[in-house]
C-alpha positions as CSV (number, residue, x, y, z in Angstrom):
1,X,-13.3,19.8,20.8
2,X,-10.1,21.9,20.2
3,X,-8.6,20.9,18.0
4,X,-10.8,18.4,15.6
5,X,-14.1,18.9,14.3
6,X,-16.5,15.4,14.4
7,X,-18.7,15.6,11.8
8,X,-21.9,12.9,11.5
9,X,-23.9,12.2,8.1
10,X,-25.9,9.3,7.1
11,X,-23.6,6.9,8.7
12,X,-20.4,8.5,8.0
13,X,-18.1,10.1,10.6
14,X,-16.0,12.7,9.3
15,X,-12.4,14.0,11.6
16,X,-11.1,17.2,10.5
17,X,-7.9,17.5,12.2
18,X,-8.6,21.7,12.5
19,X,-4.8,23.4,13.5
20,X,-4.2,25.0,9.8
21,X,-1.9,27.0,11.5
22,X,0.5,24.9,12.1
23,X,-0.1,22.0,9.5
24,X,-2.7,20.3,11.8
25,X,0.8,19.1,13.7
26,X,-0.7,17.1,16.7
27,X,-0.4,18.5,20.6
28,X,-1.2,16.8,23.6
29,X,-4.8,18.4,23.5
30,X,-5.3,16.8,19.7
31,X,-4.1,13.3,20.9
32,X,-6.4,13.3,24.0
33,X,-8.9,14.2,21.3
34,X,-8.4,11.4,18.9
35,X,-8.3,8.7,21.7
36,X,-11.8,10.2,22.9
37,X,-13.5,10.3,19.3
38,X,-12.0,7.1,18.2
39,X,-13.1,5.3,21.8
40,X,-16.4,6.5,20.9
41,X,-16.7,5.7,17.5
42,X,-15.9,2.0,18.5
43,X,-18.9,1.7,20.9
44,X,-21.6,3.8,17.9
45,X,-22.9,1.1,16.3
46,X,-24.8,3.8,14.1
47,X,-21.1,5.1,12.8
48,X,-20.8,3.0,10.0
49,X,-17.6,4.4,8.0
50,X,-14.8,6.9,9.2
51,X,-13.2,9.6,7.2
52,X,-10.2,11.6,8.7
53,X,-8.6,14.4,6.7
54,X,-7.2,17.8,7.5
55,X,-8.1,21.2,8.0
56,X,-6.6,23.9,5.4
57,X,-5.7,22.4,2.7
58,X,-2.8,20.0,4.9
59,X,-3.3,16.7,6.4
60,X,-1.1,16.4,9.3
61,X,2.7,17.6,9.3
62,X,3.2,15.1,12.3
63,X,3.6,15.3,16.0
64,X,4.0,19.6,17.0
65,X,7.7,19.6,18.0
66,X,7.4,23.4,19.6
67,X,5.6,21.1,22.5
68,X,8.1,18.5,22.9
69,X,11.4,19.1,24.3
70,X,15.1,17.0,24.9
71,X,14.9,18.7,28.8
72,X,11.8,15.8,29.9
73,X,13.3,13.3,31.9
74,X,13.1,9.6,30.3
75,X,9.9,8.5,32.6
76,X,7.6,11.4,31.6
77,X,8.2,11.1,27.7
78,X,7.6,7.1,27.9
79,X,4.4,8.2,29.8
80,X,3.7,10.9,27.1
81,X,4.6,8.1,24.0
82,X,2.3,5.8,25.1
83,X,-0.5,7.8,25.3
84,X,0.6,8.6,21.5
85,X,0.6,4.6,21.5
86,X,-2.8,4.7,22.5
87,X,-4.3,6.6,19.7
88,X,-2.7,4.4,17.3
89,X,-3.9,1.2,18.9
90,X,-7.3,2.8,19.3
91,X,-7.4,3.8,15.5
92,X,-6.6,0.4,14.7
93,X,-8.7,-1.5,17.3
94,X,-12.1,0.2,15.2
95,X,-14.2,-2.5,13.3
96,X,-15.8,-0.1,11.3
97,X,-13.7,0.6,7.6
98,X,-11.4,4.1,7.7
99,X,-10.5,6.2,5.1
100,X,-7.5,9.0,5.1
101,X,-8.2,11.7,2.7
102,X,-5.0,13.5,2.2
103,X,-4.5,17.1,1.2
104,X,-0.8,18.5,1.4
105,X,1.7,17.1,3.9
106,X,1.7,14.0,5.7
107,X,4.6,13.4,7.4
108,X,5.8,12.0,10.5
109,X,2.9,10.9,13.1
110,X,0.7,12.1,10.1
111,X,2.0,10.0,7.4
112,X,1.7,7.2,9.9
113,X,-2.3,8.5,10.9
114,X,-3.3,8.2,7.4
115,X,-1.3,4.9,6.7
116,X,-3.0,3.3,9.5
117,X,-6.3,3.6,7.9
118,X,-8.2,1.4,5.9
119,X,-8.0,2.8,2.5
120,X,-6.0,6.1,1.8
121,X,-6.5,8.4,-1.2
122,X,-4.4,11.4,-2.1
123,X,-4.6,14.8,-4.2
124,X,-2.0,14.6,-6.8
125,X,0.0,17.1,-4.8
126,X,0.2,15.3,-1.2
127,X,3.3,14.7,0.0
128,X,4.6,12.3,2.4
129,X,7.8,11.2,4.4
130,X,8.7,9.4,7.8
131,X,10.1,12.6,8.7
132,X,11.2,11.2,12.1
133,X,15.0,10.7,11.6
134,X,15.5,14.5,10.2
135,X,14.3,15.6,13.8
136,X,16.3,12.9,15.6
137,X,13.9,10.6,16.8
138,X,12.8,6.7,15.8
139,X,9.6,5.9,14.0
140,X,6.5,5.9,15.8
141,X,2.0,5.9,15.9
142,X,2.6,2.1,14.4
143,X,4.9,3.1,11.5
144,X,7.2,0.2,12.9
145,X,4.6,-2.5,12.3
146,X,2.8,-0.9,9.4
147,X,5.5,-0.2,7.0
148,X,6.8,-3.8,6.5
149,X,3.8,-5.0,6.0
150,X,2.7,-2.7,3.5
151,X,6.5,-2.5,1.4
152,X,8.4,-5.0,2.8
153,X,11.4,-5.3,4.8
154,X,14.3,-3.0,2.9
155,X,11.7,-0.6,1.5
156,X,10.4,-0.1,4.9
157,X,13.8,1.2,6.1
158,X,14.5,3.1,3.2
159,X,12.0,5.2,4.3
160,X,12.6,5.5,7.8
161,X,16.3,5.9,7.1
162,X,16.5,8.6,4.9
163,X,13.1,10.2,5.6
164,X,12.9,11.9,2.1
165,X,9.9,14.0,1.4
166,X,8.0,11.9,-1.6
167,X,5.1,12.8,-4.0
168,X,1.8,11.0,-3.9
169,X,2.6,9.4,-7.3
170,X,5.8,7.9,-5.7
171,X,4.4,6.6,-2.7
172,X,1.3,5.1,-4.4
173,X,3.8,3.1,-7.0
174,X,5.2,1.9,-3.5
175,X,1.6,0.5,-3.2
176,X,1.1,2.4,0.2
177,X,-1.9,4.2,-1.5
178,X,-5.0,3.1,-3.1
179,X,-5.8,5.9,-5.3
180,X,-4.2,9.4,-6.5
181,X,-6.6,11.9,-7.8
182,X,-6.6,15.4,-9.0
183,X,-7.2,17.3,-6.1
184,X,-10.6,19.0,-7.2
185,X,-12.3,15.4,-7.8
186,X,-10.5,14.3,-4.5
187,X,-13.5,14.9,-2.1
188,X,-15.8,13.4,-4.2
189,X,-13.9,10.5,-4.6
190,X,-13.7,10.1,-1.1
191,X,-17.4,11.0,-0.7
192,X,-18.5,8.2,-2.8
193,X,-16.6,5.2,-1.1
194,X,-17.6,6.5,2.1
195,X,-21.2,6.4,0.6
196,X,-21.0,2.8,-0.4
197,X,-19.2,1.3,2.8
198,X,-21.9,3.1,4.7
199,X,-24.9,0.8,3.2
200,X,-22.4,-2.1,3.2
201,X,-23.2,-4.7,6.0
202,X,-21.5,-3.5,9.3
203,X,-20.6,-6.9,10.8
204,X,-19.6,-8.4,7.6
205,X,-16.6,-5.8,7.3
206,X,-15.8,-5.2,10.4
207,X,-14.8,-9.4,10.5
208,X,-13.6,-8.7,7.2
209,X,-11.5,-6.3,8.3
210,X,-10.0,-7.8,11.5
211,X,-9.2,-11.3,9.6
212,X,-7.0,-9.1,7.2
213,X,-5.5,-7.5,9.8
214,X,-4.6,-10.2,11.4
215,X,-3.3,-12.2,8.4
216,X,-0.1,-11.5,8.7
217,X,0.1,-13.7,12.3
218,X,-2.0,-16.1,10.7
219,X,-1.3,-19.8,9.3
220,X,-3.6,-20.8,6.2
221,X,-5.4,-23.1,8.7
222,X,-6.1,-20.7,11.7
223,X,-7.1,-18.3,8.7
224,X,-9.7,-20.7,7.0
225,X,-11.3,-21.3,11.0
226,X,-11.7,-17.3,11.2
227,X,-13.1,-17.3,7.9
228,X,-15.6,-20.3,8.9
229,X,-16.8,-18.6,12.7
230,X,-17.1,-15.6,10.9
231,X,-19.3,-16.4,8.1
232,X,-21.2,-19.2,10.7
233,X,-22.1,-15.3,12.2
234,X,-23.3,-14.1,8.9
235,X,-26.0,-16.2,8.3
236,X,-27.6,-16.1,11.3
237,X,-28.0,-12.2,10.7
238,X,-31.3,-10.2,8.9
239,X,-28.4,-8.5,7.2
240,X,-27.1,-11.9,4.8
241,X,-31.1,-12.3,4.9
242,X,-31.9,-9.3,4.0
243,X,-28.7,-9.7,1.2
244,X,-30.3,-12.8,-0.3
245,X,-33.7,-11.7,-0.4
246,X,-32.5,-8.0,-2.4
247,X,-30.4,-10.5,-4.6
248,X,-33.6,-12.7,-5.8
249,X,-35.8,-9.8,-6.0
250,X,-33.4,-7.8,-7.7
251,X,-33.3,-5.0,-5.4
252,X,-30.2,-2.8,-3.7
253,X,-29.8,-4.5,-0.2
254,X,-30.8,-2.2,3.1
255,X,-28.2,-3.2,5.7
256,X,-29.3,-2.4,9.6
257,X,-25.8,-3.7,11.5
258,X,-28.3,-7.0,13.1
């Protein structure tokens, strides 16, 4: 790799997005990059939990604009977005629980990158914007069809609209984060809900996961029928076995993903 680092411990997959130079802003070579490491995360049933997080002290200042350029004709950049496209669906398409770990700037592509993940905490000095309008261009990676879920309507184009760079306090009383920390405790923060999804059971979250995802298309009764297939799943698993049998012998649970 390039551009990223892929890091493997225990279970959890850590993705340094390494270009400090320039903020870890994402070129063509990074996006090939993700698509690969996130394509083969989803087919690792060994990976158990993803972290992604930035290089030098930055998350990701969005997509590198010294690469793109007004002079590409209409067909080549829809060709060139949808690759972009792809990363985000692949990102989102992974059963296994993602965390963003955010240092410094998220903006753009980045603020989108770490909003598509699971669970996102911040350093007390992040910063974040949909920077997209400042550099004339429309929201993309998602940010369309993330942000109203996760503010609402209005709030959603408040911050496409005027693009203002925000602190992590504001953004987390948007409820677009789930925790702000002091940036010294941030990695072990991070480090210990990694920990725990890791020896959570696999199959269990990743349905988890995709039922919530999908919630938002969802009627109460379709919702209820997922809930019912999925959990029919469960208990013919070792894993809710192996759950009830830690439970009555009042033991920590060891989860294999079977």
């Amino acid at each position: 790799m390039e551009t990223i680092q892929v890091q493997r411990s225990e279970g959890i997959v850590t993705i340094i997005l390494d270009r400090p130079e320039v903020k870890n802003a994402i070129d063509g070579t990074m996006w090939d990059e993700l698509l690969r490491t996130f394509r083969s995360i989803y087919e690792r049933p060994d990976d158990r939990v993803v972290v992604l997080t930035g290089a030098g002290g930055e998350f990701c200042s969005g997509a590198d604009v010294r690469t793109m350029g007004a002079s590409v004709d209409e067909r080549s950049a829809l060709a060139a977005m949808r690759e972009v496209s792809d990363v985000a669906l692949a990102l989102h398409r992974l059963p296994q629980p993602v965390i963003a770990k955010v240092r410094g700037v998220a903006a753009g592509a980045g603020c989108n990158l770490a909003l598509a993940a699971d669970l996102v905490v911040a350093s007390s000095s992040a910063r974040f914007s949909e920077i997209f309008s400042r550099r004339g261009l429309s929201v993309d990676f998602g940010g369309t069809w993330l942000l109203p879920r996760l503010v609402g309507l209005h709030r959603a184009k408040e911050l496409a609209f005027f693009a203002d760079v925000l602190s992590a306090d504001e953004v987390h009383a948007m409820g677009l984060l789930n925790r702000v920390v002091p940036d010294d405790t941030l990695d072990g923060v991070v480090d210990e809900w990694a920990s725990r999804l890791a020896a959570g059971p696999p199959l269990a979250l990743s349905m988890t996961k995709k039922m919530l995802n999908e919630s938002m298309a969802n009627g109460m009764e379709q919702a209820v029928e997922e809930e019912a297939r999925s959990q029919a799943v469960n208990f013919g698993t070792t894993d809710t076995a192996e759950a009830i049998q830690a439970f009555l012998n009042r033991r920590d649970p060891r989860f294999e993903g079977r």
